[in-house]
N, C-alpha and C positions, 0 to 999 in steps of 0.2 A: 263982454265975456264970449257974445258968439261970433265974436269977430277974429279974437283968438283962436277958437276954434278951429274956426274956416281956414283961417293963415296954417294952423296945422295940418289941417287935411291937405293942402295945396303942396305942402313941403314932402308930408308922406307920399302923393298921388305921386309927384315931380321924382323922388328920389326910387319910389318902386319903377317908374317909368322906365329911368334909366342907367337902372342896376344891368348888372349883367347876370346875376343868380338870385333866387331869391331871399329874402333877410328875415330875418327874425325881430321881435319889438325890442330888446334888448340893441341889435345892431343898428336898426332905425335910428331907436334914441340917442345911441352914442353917435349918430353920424350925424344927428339934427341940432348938437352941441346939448342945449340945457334941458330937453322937452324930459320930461319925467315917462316914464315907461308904462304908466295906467293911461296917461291921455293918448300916447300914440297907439294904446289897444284899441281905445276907444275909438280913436280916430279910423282906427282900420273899417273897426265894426262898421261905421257911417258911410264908410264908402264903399265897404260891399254891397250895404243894403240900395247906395246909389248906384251901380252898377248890375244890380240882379236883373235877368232878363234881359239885358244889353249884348251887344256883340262883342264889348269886351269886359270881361268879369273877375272879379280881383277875388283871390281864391287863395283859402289856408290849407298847405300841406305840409303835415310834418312837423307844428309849429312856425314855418315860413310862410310868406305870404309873397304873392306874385299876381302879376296879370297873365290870364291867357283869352283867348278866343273861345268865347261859346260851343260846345261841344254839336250842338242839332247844326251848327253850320262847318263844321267840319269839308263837308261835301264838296261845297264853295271854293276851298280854298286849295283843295287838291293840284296837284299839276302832272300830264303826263310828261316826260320828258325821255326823249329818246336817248338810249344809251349805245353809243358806238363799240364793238367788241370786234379787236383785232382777232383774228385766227390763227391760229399755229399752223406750223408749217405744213405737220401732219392731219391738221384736220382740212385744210387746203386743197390737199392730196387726193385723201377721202372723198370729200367732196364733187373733187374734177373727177373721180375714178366714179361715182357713182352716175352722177350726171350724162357721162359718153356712155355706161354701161349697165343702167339697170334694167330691168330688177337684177341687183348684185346681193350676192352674201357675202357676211363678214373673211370666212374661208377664201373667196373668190376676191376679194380688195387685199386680202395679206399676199395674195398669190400673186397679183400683180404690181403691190408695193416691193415684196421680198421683207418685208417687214414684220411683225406681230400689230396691230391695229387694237389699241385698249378700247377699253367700251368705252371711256369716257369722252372722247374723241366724236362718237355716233352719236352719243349725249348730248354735246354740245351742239352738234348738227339739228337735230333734234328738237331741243329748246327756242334755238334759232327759228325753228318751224321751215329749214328749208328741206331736212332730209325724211322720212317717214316711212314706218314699218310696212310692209307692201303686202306680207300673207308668209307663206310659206314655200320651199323649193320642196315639190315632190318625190325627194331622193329618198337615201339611208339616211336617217338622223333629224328630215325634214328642217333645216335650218331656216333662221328667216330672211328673207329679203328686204332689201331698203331700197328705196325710190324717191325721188324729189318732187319737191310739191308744187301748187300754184301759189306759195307767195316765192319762192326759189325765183320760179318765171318770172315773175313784178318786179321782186328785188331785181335782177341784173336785166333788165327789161328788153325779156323772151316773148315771143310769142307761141313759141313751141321750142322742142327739143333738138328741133333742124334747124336751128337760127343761132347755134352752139359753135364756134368759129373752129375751122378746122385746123388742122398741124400748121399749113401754108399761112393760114392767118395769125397764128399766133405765134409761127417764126418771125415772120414781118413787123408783127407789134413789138418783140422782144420780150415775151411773156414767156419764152422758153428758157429751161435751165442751159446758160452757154458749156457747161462742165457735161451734160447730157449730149451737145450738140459736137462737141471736141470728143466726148467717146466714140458716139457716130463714125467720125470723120478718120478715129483711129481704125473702127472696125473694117470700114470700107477699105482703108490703106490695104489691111492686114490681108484681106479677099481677095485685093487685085495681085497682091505680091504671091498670094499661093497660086494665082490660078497658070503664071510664070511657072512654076518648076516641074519638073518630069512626071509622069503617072507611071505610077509602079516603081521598082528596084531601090537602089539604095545609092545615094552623092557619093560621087567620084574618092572625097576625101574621109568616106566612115565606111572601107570596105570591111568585111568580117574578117575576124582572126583568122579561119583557116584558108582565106585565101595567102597564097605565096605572091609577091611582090615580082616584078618581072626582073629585076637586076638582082635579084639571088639566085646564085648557083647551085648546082646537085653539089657541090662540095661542101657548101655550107650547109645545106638540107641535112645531109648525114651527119655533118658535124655537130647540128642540133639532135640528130636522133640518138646520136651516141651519146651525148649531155643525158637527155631525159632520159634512157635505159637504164644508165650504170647505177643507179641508185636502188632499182626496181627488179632485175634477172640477174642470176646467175651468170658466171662466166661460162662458156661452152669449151669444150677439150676440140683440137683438131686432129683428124687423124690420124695425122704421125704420132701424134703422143700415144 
């Protein structure tokens, strides 16, 4: 008789082992083919009570029954695990604007983006622990200031804020936007082309209307003055009349 048992408790232990959710005695029973559905309670019973105080402990919730891990060793089995988190483009931004320029306000990074800057954005920074509220600007409105931190400096591994790679350097790396570096290269064009043209007056080919052109004659001058009058004066009598 208790060899049956046993053989049952091994079938239940083996089948809760490697369930994937866990079962009820009715789903037990019908998985164990013939076992009658009071012995596999029973069975359960026997081997909770064989597992109490163990690291791992077979536990009824719900009417199902399952193994987990002893809760006082919870501690043990933790893991930290580092989570990598891409940055957007605008918190990137942010970022690099804070870092060459703080203590910055948020006013003072929209100003230099041309952009509106969400909070969520300095949030992220933030959370990161790389960017941090610094106090306040002593202005109208007192806004706050952000500033970067000492894990910022660890993470990209700074030793200070002068070891932050300048324009020259981060043209060379290619860490420049090349659409920022082609606007550049437009504005310069544009500078050199103006500094070619005349100071003062007005190009040869957009004189003003009331100048007269040099191949018009006084004949045609009047003959324009007498177009524009006749709609506007009166005719005049000549003296003989």
């Amino acid at each position: 008789m208790s060899g049956a048992v046993d053989d049952l408790q091994r079938a239940v232990e083996a089948t809760l082992f490697a369930a994937e959710e866990p079962m009820t005695v009715e789903a037990l029973a019908g998985h164990l083919g013939d076992a009658e559905p009071a012995a596999v309670r029973r069975a359960l019973r026997e081997l909770a009570g064989h597992y109490a105080g163990r690291g791992i402990e077979l536990v009824e919730r719900g009417k199902r029954w399952h193994f987990q891990t002893a809760p006082d060793l919870a501690h043990l089995l933790r893991r930290e695990r580092e989570q990598v988190r891409r940055l957007s483009r605008a918190a990137t931004e942010v970022l690099a604007i804070v870092a060459y320029h703080e203590p910055v306000s948020r006013a003072e990074i929209e100003s230099i983006r041309g952009v509106q800057t969400s909070s969520g954005t300095l949030d992220v920074l933030m959370e990161a622990g790389w960017v941090r509220a610094a106090g306040r600007r002593e202005v109208p409105g007192r806004p706050v200031i952000y500033a970067t931190t000492p894990e910022f400096l660890q993470h990209f591994g700074l030793e200070s804020r002068r070891d932050l790679p300048g324009i020259d350097e981060l043209r060379a790396a290619g860490l420049l936007d090349p659409v920022d570096d082609a606007y550049d290269a437009i504005v310069s064009q544009e500078g050199a082309a103006g500094d070619g043209e005349p100071e003062g007056g007005v190009p040869d080919d957009q004189a003003p209307d009331d100048q007269v052109p040099d191949d018009l004659g006084p004949d045609d001058c009047g003959a324009d003055e007498s177009r524009a009058g006749s709609g506007a004066a009166a005719p005049q009598r000549s003296p003989e009349d």
